[in-house]
C-alpha positions in Angstrom: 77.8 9.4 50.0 76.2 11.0 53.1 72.8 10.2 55.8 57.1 15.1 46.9 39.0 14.3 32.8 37.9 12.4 31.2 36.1 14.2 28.9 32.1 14.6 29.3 29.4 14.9 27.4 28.3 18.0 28.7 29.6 21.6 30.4 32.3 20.6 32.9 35.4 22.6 34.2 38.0 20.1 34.1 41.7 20.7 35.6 43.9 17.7 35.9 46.2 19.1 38.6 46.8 17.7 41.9 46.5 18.7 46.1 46.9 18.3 49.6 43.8 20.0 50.6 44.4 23.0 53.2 44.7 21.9 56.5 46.8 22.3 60.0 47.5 18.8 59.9 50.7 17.5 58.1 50.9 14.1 56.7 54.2 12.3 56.5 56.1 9.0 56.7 59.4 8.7 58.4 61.8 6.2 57.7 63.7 4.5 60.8 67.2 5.2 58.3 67.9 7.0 54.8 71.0 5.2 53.7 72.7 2.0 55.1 75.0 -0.7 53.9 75.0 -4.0 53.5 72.8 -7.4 52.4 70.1 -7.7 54.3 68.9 -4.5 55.8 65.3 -3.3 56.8 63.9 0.0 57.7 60.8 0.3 59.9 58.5 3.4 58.6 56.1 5.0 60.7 53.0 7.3 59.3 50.7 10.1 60.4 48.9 12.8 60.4 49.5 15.7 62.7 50.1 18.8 63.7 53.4 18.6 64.3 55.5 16.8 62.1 56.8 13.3 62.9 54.8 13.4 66.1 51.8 11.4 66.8 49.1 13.3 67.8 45.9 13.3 65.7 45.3 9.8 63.2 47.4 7.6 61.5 48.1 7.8 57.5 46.2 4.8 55.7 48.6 2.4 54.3 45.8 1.0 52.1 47.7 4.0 49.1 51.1 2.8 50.4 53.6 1.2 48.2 57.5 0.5 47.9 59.0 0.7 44.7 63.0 -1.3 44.5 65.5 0.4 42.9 64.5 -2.2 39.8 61.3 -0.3 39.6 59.3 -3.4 41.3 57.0 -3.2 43.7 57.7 -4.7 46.9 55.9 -6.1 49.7 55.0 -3.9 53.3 56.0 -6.3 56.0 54.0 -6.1 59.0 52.1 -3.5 58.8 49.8 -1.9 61.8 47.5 0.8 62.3 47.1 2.3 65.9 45.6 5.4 67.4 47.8 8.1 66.1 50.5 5.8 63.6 50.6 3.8 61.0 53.7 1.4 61.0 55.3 -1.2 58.6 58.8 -2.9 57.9 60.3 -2.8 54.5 63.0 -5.5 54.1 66.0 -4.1 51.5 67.3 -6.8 49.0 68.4 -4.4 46.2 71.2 -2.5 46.7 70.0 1.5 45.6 67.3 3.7 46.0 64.4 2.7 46.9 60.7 5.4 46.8 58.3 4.8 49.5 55.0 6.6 48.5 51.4 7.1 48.3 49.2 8.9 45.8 45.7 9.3 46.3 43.5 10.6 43.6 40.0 12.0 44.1 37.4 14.7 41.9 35.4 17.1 44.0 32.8 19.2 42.1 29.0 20.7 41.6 26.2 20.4 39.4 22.5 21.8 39.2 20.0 19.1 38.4 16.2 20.5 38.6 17.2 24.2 39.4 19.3 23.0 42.7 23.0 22.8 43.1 23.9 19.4 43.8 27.7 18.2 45.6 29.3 15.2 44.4 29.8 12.4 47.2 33.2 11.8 48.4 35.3 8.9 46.4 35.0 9.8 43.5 37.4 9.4 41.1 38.7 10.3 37.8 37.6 6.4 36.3 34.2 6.6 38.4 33.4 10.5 37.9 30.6 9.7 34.8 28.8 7.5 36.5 28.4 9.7 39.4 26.7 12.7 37.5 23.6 11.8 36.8 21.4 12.6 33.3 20.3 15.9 33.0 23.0 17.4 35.3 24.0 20.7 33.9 27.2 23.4 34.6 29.1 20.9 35.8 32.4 22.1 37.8 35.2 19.7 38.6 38.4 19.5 40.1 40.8 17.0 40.4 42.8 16.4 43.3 45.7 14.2 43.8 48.1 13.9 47.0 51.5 12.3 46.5 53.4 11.9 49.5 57.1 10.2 49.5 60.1 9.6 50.7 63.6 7.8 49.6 65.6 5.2 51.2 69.6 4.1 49.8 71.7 0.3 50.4 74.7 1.2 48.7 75.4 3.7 46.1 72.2 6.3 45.3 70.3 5.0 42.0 68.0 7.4 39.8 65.6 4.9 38.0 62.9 4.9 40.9 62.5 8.7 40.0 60.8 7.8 36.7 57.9 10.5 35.9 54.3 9.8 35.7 53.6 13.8 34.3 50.3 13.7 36.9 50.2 16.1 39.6 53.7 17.5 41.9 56.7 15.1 41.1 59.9 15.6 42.5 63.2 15.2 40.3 66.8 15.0 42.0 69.3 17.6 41.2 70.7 17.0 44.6 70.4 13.2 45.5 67.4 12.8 48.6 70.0 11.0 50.2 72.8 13.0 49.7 72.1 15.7 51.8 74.2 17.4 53.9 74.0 20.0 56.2 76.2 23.2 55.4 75.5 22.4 51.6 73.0 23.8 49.7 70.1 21.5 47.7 69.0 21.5 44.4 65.4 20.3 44.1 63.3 20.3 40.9 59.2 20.2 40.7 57.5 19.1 37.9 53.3 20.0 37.3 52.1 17.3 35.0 55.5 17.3 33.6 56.3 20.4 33.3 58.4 23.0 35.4 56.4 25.9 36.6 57.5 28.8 38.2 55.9 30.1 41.4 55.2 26.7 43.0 55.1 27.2 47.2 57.3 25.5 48.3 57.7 25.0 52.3 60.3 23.7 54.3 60.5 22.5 58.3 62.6 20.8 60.0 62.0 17.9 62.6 61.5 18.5 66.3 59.5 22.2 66.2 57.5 19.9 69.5 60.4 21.3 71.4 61.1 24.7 70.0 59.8 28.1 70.2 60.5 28.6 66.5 58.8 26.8 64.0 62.4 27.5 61.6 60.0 27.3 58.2 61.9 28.7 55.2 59.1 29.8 52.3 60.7 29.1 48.7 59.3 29.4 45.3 60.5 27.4 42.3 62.1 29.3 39.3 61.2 28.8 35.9 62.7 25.4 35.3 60.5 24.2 38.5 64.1 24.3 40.5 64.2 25.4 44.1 67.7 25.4 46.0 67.6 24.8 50.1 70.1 25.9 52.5 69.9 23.8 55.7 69.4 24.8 58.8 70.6 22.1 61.2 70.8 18.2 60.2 68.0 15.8 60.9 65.2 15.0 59.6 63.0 17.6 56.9 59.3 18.0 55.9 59.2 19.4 52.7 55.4 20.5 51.0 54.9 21.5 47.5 51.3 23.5 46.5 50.8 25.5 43.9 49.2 29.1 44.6 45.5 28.7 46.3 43.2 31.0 44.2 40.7 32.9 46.0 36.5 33.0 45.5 36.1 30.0 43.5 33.0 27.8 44.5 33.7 24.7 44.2 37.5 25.3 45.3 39.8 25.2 42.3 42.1 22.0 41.7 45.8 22.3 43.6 48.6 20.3 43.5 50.5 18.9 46.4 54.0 16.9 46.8 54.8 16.5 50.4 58.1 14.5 51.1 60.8 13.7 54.0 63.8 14.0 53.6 67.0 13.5 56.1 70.2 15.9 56.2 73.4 14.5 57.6 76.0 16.5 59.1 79.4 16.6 57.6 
């Protein structure tokens, strides 16, 4: 082995996909290891938001989304965690030998309605379970969207497992064709993306390596997924990868359409 509504009693434009709304800023957590060995091993993750990844320079991620899942699906507990300035940090003690999924999925509906002749904005919160409560009677041409953020990444003790990657069929969700902790650099990758649990083709997929702070070029390779939802990545250097995963931002729609976003780091060893 080597070092991503409810139905309504009235006119609404529901679509139950998920995104990372546009921004400059990239969110990301990065693991202190990928793979290790032995009995009692921790990793210390830090987590931001920035402009450059795995740099802090704008806001920490919340952690309040957070959660580590053991390789026996069970959640485990985020050991001293601390939010600072610009990070978010926490230590993640490893007592099952496999793969472990560090992630965070945060769900929210963003919308309109007229009430009384005037358009009318839903507040910022609100969620798929709260969303009814939120419109108020009379509201009419209700538009809604749905918007989900997942953001991961995947730690190994041992020998690589598979059952952390079970599916959920909401939003972006990665499947391993290629191991995330099997990467290595001069080998090609095999990811797969799944949209509600489904493969779609034409998903943007975008991939950086680590350390653009100190290079002229950014080294971003732009992929789309094939019909199966399958993307293959050829490495450019080892280290450490931010990998995002949209689908295809549509144009003039008021309020902005639902979009789906995976974001995920990912480390590439050298041979």
């Amino acid at each position: 082995m080597k070092k991503g509504i409810l139905g309504l009693a009235m006119t609404a434009a529901i679509v139950a996909l998920t995104v990372q709304p546009a921004q400059a800023h990239r969110q990301w957590m990065l693991p202190s290891s990928t793979t290790l060995s032995g009995d009692d091993v921790w990793v210390t993750v830090d987590a931001a938001v920035s402009n450059d990844v795995f740099y802090f320079q704008h806001q920490p991620l919340r952690l309040d989304g957070v959660k580590a899942i053991a390789p026996d699906g069970v959640e485990a507990e985020l050991k001293n965690k601390a939010t600072g300035r610009y990070r978010s940090t926490f230590d993640l003690q490893l007592d099952k030998r496999g793969t472990w999924r560090i992630a965070s999925m945060m769900e929210s509906v963003s919308g309109t309605y007229m009430l009384n002749g005037k358009e009318e904005r839903l507040p910022r919160g609100v969620t798929t379970a709260t969303l009814a409560e939120r419109i108020p009677a009379g509201a009419t041409d209700v538009k809604t969207g749905v918007s989900v953020n997942r953001n991961e990444t995947y730690v190994t003790v041992g020998e690589p497992s598979l059952d952390v990657f079970k599916l959920e069929n909401k939003g972006i969700e990665f499947v391993p064709v290629t191991h995330p902790n099997d990467l290595v650099n001069g080998e090609a990758a095999t990811f797969k993306f799944l949209l509600d649990g489904k493969p779609v083709a034409g998903l943007n997929v975008t991939v950086i390596p680590g350390g653009i702070r100190y290079r002229n070029d950014l080294g971003q390779q732009d992929l789309k997924t094939d019909a199966e939802g399958k993307v293959t990545i050829n490495w450019t250097m080892a280290g450490m990868y931010w990998i995002n995963v949209t689908t295809p931002r549509a144009e003039g729609a008021a309020p902005a359409p639902s979009r789906a976003s995976y974001v995920g780091t990912f480390e590439v060893s050298e041979l």
